[in-house]
C-alpha positions as CSV (number, residue, x, y, z in Angstrom):
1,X,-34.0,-21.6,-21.7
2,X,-32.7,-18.2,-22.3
3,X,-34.0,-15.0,-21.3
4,X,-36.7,-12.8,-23.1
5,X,-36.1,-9.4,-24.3
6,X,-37.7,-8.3,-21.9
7,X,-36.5,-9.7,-18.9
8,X,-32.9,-8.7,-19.5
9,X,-34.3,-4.9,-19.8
10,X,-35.9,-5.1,-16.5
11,X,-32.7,-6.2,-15.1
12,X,-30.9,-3.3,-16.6
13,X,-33.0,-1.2,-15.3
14,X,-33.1,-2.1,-11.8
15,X,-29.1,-2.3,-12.2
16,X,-29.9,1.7,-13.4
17,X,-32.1,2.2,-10.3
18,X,-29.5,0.9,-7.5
19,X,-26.8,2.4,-9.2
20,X,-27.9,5.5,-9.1
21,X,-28.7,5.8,-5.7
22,X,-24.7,5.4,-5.0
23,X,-24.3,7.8,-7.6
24,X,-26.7,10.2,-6.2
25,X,-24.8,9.8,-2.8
26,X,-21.6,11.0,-4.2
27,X,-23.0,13.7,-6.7
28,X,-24.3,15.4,-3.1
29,X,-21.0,15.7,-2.3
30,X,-20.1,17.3,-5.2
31,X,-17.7,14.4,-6.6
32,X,-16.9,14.4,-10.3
33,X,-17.9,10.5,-10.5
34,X,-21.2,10.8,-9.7
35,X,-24.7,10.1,-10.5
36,X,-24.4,9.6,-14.4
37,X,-20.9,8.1,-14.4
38,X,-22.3,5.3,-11.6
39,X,-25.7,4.4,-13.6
40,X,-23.5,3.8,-16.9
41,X,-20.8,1.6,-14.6
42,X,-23.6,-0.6,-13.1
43,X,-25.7,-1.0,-16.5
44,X,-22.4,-1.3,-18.2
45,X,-21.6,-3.9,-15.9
46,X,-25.1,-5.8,-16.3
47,X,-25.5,-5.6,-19.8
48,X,-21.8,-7.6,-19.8
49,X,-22.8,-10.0,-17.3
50,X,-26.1,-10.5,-19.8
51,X,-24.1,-10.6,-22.7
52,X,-21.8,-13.4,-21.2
53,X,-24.7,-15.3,-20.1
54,X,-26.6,-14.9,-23.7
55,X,-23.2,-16.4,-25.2
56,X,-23.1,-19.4,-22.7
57,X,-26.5,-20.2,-23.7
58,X,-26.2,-20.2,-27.2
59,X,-23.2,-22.5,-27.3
60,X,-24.0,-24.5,-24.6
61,X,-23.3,-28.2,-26.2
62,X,-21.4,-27.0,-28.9
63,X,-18.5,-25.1,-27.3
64,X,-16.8,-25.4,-24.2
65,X,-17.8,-21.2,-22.6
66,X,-17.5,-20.0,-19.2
67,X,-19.9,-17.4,-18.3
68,X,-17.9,-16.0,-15.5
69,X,-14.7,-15.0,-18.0
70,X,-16.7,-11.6,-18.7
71,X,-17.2,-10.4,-15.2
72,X,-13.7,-11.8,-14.1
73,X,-12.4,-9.2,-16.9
74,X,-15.2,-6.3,-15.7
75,X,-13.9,-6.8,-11.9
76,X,-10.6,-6.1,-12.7
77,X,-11.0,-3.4,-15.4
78,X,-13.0,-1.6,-13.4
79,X,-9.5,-0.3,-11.0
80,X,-8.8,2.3,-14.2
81,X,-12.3,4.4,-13.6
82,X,-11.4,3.9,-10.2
83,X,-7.9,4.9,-11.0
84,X,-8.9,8.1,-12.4
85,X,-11.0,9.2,-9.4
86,X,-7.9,9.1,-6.8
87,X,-6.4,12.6,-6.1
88,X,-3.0,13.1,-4.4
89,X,-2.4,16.1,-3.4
90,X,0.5,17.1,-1.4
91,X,0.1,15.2,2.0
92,X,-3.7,13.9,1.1
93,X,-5.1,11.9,-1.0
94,X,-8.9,12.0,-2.0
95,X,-11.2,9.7,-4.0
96,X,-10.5,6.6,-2.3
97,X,-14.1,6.2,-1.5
98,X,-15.4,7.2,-4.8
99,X,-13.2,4.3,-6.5
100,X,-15.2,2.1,-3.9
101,X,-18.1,2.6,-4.8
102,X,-17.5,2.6,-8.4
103,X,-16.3,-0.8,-8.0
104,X,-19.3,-2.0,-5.6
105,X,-21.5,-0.8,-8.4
106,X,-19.9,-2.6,-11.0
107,X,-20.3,-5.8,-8.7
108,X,-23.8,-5.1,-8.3
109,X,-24.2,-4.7,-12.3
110,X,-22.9,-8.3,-12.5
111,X,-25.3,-9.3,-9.7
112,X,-28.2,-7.7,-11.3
113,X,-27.4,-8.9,-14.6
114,X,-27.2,-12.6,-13.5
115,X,-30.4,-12.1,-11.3
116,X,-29.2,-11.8,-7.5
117,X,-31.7,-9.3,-7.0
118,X,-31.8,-9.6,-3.2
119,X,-28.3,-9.7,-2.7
120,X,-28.1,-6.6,-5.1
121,X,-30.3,-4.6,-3.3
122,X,-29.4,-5.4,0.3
123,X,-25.7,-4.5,-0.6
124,X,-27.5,-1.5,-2.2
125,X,-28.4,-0.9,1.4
126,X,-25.3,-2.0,3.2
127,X,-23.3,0.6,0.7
128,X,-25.8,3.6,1.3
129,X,-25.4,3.1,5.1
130,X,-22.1,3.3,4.9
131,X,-21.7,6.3,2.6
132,X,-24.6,8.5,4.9
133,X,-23.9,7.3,8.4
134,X,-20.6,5.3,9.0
135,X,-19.1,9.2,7.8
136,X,-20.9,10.7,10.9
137,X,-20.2,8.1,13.3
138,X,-16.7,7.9,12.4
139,X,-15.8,11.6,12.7
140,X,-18.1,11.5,16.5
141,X,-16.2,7.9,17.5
142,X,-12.3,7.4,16.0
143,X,-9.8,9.9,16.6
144,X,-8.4,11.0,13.0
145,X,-6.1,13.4,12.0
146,X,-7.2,16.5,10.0
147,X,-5.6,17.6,6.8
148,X,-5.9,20.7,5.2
149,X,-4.4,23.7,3.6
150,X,-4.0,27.3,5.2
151,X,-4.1,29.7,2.7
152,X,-2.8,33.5,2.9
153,X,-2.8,36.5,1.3
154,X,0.3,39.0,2.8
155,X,2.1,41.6,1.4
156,X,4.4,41.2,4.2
157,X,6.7,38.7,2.6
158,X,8.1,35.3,2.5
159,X,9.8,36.4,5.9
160,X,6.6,36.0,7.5
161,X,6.7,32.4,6.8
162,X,8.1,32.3,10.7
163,X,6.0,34.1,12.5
164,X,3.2,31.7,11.3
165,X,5.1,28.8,12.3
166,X,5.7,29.6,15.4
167,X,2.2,30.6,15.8
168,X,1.1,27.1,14.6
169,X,3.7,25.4,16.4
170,X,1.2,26.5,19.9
171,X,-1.2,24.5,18.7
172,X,0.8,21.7,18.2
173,X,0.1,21.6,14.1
174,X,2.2,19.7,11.8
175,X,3.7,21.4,8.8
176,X,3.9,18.8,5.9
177,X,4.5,21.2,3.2
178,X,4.4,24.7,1.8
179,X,4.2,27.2,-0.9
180,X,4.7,30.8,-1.8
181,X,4.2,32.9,-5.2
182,X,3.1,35.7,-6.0
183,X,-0.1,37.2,-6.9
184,X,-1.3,37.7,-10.2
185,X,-3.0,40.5,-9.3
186,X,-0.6,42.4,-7.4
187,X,2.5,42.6,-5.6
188,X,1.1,40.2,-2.3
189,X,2.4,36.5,-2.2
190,X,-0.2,34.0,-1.7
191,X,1.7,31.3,0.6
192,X,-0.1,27.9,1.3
193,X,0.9,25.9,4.3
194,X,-0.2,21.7,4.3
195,X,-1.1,20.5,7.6
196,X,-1.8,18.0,9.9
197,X,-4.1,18.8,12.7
198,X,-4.6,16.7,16.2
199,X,-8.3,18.1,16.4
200,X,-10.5,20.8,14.7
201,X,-11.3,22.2,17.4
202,X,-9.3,25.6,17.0
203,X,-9.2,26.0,13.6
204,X,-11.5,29.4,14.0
205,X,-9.1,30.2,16.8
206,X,-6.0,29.8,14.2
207,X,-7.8,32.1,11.8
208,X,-7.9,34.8,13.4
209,X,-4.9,35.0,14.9
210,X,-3.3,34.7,11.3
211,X,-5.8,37.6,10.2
212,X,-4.6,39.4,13.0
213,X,-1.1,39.2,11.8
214,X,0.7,42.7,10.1
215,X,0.4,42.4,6.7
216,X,-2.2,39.2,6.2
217,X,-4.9,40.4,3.9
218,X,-7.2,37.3,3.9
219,X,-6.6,33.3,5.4
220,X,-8.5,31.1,5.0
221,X,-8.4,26.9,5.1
222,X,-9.1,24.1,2.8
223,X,-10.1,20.7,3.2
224,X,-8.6,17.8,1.7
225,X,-10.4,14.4,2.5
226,X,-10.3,10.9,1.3
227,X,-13.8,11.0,0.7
């Protein structure tokens, strides 16, 4: 016996509700895949698994149909939203996480949509937890190595470009790649530096000694994360 009208609406809905609460996760940390773009992947994802379900029923007996061949093709389609999410940037690369989650939630549409409400929302759960806490515990627990970008505003010149290194070089800092141009606003270059950090723990230390340098009008960094 089929589902009512009815039933298969509740099940979006829910698919909405768990959905969302990824999404929410990653709109928080300000991720361009976030709350809107997960609801419409896990509903998405549900209203196909539904749909292939409906189609089973209504040939069952005359037509050989396999109600998984839908979510097979929703599984795998799903890596070119996830695709788009993934930023490389120099030595980083960020969105890895977001594609993850985008392709949880279009498992849990699938799960929702065929019913599996427990297992939906315990991995609901199991997701959440790792998006809010496994983050924390993993920067307090695993060593990691930091990447971001130094950027500096000099009138000094591209000859500069030493004296910084060397003055990285004490802290041991890994120069994967730089840039220098000039500033559309006046005469200053704007160089950016890509590194790799052993620990954050002097990266106000590093600041200010690159303020402190002749000719360095502002420095600041920017983080790159996977996240």
């Amino acid at each position: 016996m089929g589902l009512s009208d009815l039933d298969m609406m509740l099940r979006l809905l829910i698919a909405a509700v768990l959905s969302g609460l990824i999404g929410y996760e990653r709109e928080v940390h300000g991720r361009l895949a976030g709350f809107r773009t997960h609801i419409l992947v896990g509903v998405g994802s549900a209203l196909m698994m539904l749909t292939s379900m409906y189609i089973f029923d209504i040939y069952r007996g005359h037509a050989a149909v396999d109600p998984g061949r839908i979510a097979a093709q929703v599984v795998s389609g799903i890596g070119f939203l996830g695709a788009g999410t993934i930023i490389r940037f120099k030595a980083s690369v960020r969105g890895l996480t977001t594609a993850a989650s985008l392709w949880t939630v279009a498992g849990l549409g699938l799960a929702v949509g065929a019913g599996m409400y427990a297992p939906a929302a315990f991995t609901t759960l199991l997701v959440l937890a790792a998006l809010f806490f496994l983050n924390r515990v993993e920067r307090v627990m695993i060593r990691r190595d930091w990447y971001k970008t130094l950027e500096i505003d000099t009138k000094a010149g591209a000859s500069q470009l030493q004296e910084i290194r060397a003055l990285l070089s004490e802290y041991d800092v890994e120069i994967k790649d730089f840039d220098v141009k000039k500033s559309s606003s006046s005469e200053d270059l704007i160089i950016k530096i890509s590194v790799k950090l052993l620990t954050n723990e002097h990266d106000n230390e590093i600041l200010s000694k690159v303020r402190g340098l002749d000719g360095v009008k502002k420095a600041d960094w920017s983080v790159l994360t996977d996240s």
